[in-house]
N, C-alpha and C positions, 0 to 999 in steps of 0.2 A: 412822562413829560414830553411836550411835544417839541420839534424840531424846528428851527425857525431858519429862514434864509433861502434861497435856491434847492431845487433838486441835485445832486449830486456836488453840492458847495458846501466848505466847514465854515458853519453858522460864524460868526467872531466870538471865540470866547478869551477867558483872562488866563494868562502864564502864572501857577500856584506855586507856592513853595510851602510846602504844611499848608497852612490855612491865613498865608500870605499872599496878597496877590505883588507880583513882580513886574508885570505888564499886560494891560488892557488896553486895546483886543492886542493880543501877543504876534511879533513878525515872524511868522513860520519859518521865513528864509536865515531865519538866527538859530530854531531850535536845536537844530543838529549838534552847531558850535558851542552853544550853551551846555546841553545835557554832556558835550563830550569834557568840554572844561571842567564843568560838575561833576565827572566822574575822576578825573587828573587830578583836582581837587583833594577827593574824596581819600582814593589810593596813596595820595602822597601823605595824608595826614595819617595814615591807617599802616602805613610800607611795615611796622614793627610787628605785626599784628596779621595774623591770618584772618582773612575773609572771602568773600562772594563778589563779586559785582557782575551783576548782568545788565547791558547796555544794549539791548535790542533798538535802531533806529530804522524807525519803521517809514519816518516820513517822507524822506525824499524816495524811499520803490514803492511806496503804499497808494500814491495818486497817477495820473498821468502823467501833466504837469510836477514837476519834484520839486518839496521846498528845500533849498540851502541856497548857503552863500557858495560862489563861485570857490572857495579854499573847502569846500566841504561836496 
């Protein structure tokens, strides 16, 4: 599939949730606070319960420019 947009730019794509889309094109400068909520979330529903949750946030050291909101 080919790449569409600038050389070293994230094309605009849409924020999924399963096979939901949540935001088109998605604010990068939110993901961080999203996935982390979504994981607080997730933990709190689950606190009874043994589990996993790996929360790698890759966005804001993965670019130059980093996406988040200033609390993130």
């Amino acid at each position: 599939m080919a790449r569409t947009g600038a050389p070293g730019k994230i094309p605009p794509l849409p924020l999924l949730e399963n096979e939901t889309v949540i935001e088109a094109p998605v604010d990068c400068n939110r993901l961080t606070q999203r996935y982390t909520e979504k994981a607080i979330d997730y933990m709190t529903e689950n606190k009874d319960q043994p589990f996993l949750l790996y929360l790698p946030h890759a966005v804001p050291g993965s670019i130059p420019d980093a996406f988040s909101s200033p609390d993130f």
